[in-house]
Phi, psi and omega in degrees: 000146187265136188298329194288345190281335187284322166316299204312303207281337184277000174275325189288306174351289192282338164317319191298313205281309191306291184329272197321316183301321201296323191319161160300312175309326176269357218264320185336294157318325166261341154329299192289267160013311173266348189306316193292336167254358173274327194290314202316314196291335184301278172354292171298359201266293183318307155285351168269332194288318175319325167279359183066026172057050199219021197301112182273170213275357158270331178293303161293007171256326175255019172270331173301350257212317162284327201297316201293335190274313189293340181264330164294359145295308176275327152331271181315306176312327149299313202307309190290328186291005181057030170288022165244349201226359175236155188280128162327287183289026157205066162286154175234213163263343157320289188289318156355272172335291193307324180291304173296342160291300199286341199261309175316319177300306180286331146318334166224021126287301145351267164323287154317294166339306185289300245248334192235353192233357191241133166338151148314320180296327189247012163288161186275118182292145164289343207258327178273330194296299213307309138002285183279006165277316178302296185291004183274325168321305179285290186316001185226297169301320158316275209320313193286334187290331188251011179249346136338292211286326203258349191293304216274333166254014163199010174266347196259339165327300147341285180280317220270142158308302172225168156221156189257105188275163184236187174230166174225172188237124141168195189215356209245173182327297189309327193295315194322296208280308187277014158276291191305333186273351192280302182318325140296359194245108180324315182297356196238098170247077173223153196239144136297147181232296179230181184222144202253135217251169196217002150227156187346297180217089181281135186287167175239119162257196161211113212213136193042037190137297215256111175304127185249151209206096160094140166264173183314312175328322181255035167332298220270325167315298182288347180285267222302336171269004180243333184057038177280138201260330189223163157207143183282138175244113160279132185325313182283000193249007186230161162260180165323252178349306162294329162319289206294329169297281208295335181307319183308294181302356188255303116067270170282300175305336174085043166227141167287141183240116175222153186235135167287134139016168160307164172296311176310293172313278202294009164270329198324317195118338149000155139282311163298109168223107198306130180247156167189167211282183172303122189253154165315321142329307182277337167304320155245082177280162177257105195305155160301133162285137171241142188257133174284083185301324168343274208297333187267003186263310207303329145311279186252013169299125167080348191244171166250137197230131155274141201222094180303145136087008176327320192273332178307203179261315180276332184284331189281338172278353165306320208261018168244341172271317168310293183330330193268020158263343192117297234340195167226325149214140169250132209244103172289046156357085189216160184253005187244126195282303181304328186288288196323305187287336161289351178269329184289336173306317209267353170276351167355259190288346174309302186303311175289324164308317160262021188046057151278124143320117179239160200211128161261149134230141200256091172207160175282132180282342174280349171253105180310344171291295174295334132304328151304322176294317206278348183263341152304334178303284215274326211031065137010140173234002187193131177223143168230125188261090184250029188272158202180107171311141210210342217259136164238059106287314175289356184263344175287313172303330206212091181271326172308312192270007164265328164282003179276260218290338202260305165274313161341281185291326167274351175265352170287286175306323140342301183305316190272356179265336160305309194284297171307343178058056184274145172256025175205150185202102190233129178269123173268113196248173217219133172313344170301332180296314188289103144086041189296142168259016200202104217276346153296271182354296180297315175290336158280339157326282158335305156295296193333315201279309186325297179300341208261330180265346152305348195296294206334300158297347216276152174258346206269127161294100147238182192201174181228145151234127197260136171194177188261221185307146152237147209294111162110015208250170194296120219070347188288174186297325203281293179310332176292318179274337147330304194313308212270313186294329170291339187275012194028022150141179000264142179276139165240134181256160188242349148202170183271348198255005203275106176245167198219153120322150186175152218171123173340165151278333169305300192311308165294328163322299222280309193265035190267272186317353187272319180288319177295346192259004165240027189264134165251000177124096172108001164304137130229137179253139174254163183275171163255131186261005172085198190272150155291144183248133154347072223270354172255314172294334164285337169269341163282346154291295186315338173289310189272326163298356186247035177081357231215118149317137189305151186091349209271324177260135159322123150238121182244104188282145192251006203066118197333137185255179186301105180069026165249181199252082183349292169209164206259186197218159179226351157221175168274131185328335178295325205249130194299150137252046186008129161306139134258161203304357211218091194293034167219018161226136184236185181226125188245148187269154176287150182276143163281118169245150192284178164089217211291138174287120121052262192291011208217356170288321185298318191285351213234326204267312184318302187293359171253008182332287184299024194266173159289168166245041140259346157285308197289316180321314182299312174296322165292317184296330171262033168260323195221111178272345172302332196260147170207145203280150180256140178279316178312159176310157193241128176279155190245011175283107147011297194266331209287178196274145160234141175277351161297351187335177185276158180270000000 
């Protein structure tokens, strides 16, 4: 039999009899109830200390006689400070303050009232008020100070089934405030026990309690003297590297890592404080974007915005990032009926919060018709365009249908935001156009150029915007080697010297709109992308973010496959670039190239659709002199990775 069941049940028993007093509909009531009889009892303390705790029998009469005007004065003086309506145990200094505030007030109320309304007979020794401020003071912020203290070393004990202990990482006031607030929050089963420091050699302090023991370096030591199970990160306290060290060392150690909200966010007041595990993301962490919103409301507030390729990974984080301006409507575009309707499902309720309008429309961007309708229907003021054949090993296979969708299809929509007379026109575009290996990569060149000779005539801003991988996006490297690492193995890299660019999708949305909102017409801007990263160290992270010591999974290289790139280039040597108002976005002037004029590509790639492809290849190198096929051998495997993936 468990010793423990006679506790258990005597814990639920008083949970029972508790609950109810507790509910919110009562708590009020009882509050205001014990409040009335702690001031009464204050009141009477006062009047006797006045007395030398010795109250002659006039004295008592007129305390009885007084009390009932003195406690409806401080009733009500609580009442308006909302001190009947907040929890004990997550008192501050605040609620302090408020309390001493609310104790002065009814104090020179009192005291006025006594001083203009009251008999000689029925005045208040001055000497009882001041008195009976002090101890409501002392006596009530103590009870609150000590029902904290006991919530917090033996009420959470108490309530709780288990707690796990953990480390949380920082040192400074805040980890201090945000350990202790974890540590009160019932709902959480885990306590901190110290807290780990981020530099070398931390002096020892203590802040709420909580010892602070030891640096990240020394991890595996304080885990093992805490006999700690997790350690907390807050997001904003670690960079990428370090991040990515201590997962080894936690690691080694048998402890899980999971990160918390900003400090400011998990501080916020909230009670809930969301956890979740490490990600890729934080590893190539990022300064945050900050958006000229100014500039990006003043573009789509109130206007209709069109969205190519709207169901995709960047057009769908567009048309989510577009919600927080306004629009008056935004029209998802797209040729796949499943993308589309998950996406207007997932804008739902965003859109009724911000009064947007959604346009589902089902069309091919390569059909000119179909298109036309659909921009006579809605008439689009603004369009971004990311819909795009993006995959390039299959697009090395389908060479027509990358130059269909990809230039085709960009001279159709363009052509018709001209017509339509649209004042924006922004393109999305790939660190692959430059100095391409690749018949994606040469096709989007071509659109690039395709839009830079619509500009030229044009009243409608258009633009381009170029940037690289994005971290998650559909086809891309990181789910796949997610895949192969739950399938235990083997990861295939397709060479180790092999680097990439890479960026949130959020990130990329936000300055795709940051950029658009700074086109005067004939821009292409590219984003920053920060340092290029390793593609064999993103996969020796990934191995490690998934628990597992390095070596434990195989990374096998299989060799460059067919139109990818050691490593990508984000602008051509020729071509200058410019600062813009926006330090993560820059501007490259179009390069002049010799051979076909601009304005003279669409006529050139429509009239060869239909050639073989060794006519269309001939035809791309001479459009784009820059592009050349890569020749080395090609692996014929299926499953291996490509980092090129689609975005």
């Amino acid at each position: 039999m468990d010793t423990n069941e006679p506790i258990t049940s005597r814990k639920a028993a008083v949970a029972r009899l508790m609950d109810p007093l507790l509910h919110p509909s009562s708590r009020v009531g009882v509050l205001l109830i014990l409040h009335a009889v702690l001031f009464y009892a204050i009141y009477a303390i006062s009047y006797s200390a006045r007395y030398d705790f010795s109250l002659p029998p006039h004295a008592k009469r007129l305390m009885l006689a007084t009390a009932p005007f003195v406690l409806l004065i401080k009733i009500a003086a609580f009442y308006l400070s909302s001190h009947f309506h907040g929890w004990w145990r997550y008192v501050t200094f605040a609620d302090i303050k408020s309390l001493i505030r609310a104790a002065f007030i009814a104090m020179v109320v009192i005291g006025f009232a006594d001083y203009f309304f009251s008999y000689h007979y029925y005045k208040i020794p001055r000497a009882v008020i001041v008195f009976d401020t002090l101890l409501t003071i002392i006596l009530l912020g103590g009870l609150r100070c000590l029902w904290r203290f006991a919530d917090e070393h033996f009420g959470i004990q108490f309530k709780r089934v288990a707690t796990e202990p953990a480390l949380l990482i920082g040192t400074d006031h805040r980890a201090g405030i945000l350990a202790s607030q974890i540590n009160s929050n019932r709902e959480m089963p885990f306590r901190i026990r110290a807290l780990v420091s981020t530099q070398p050699s931390p002096r020892r302090r203590v802040y709420a309690g909580i010892p602070v023991t030891g640096s990240i370096d020394q991890i595996s030591a304080v885990g093992a003297r805490y006999n700690a199970k997790h350690v907390f990160i807050p997001c904003d306290s670690l960079g990428g590297t370090q991040i990515r060290d201590l997962i080894a060392n936690c690691n080694r150690a048998g402890l899980t890592v999971r990160v918390l909200p900003r400090f400011e966010d998990a501080l916020a007041g909230s009670s809930d404080i969301p956890l979740r595990e490490v990600d890729i993301d934080d590893l190539l962490k990022r300064d945050p974007v900050k958006l000229d919103t100014k500039r990006i409301d003043s573009l789509v507030k109130g206007k209709r915005v069109m969205v190519t390729g709207a169901g995709g990974s960047i057009g769908s984080e567009i048309c989510r990032q577009l919600m927080e301006f306004e629009p008056a409507e935004i029209i998802l575009l797209g040729r796949g009926e499943n993308r589309i309707y998950t996406i207007h499902r997932d804008l739902g309720t965003a859109a009724d919060e911000h009064g947007v309008k959604l346009k589902r429309v089902i069309a091919n961007i390569t059909e000119e018709n179909s298109m036309r309708r659909a921009f006579e229907t809605h008439r689009p003021e603004i369009v971004f365009h990311a819909a795009a054949h993006k995959h390039v090993p299959l697009m090395e296979l389908h060479i027509r249908e990358a130059l269909l969708n990809n230039v085709v299809g960009t001279n159709v929509v363009a052509k018709l935001a001209d017509e339509f007379r649209c004042s924006n026109f922004v393109m999305v575009s790939t660190d692959k156009a430059v100095n391409p290996t690749s018949i994606m990569g040469a096709t989007k060149n071509i659109a690039e150029r395709v839009v830079h000779a619509m500009s030229v005539n044009s009243k409608t801003h258009f633009c381009v915007v170029r940037f690289g991988n994005v971290l998650g996006s559909a086809g891309s490297v990181v789910p796949l080697f997610q895949k192969q690492i739950r399938a235990g193995g083997p990861i295939t890299v397709t060479d180790a010297r092999m680097t990439r660019y890479f960026m949130s999708i959020p990130e990329a949305a936000q300055l795709v709109l940051q950029a658009g909102s700074m086109a005067k017409g004939g821009e292409i801007f590219v984003l920053d992308m920060g340092e290029p990263v390793e593609i064999m160290q993103l996969a020796e992270d990934l191995v490690q973010l998934s628990g597992l010591k390095p070596g434990t999974i195989e990374i096998k290289e299989t060799g460059i496959r067919e139109g990818e790139k050691l490593y990508e280039e984000l602008y051509f040597d020729d071509e200058a670039t410019l600062e813009t108002e926006h330090r993560k976005v820059k501007a490259a002037y179009h390069r002049l190239h010799e051979g076909t004029p601009d304005d003279r590509l669409i006529f050139e790639v429509v009239e060869n659709l239909e050639a073989d492809e060794a006519t269309l290849r001939g035809l791309i190198s001479r459009l784009v002199p820059e592009y050349h096929e890569h020749t080395e051998p090609t692996s014929q495997k299926s499953e291996l990775v490509s980092v090129n993936g689609s975005r």
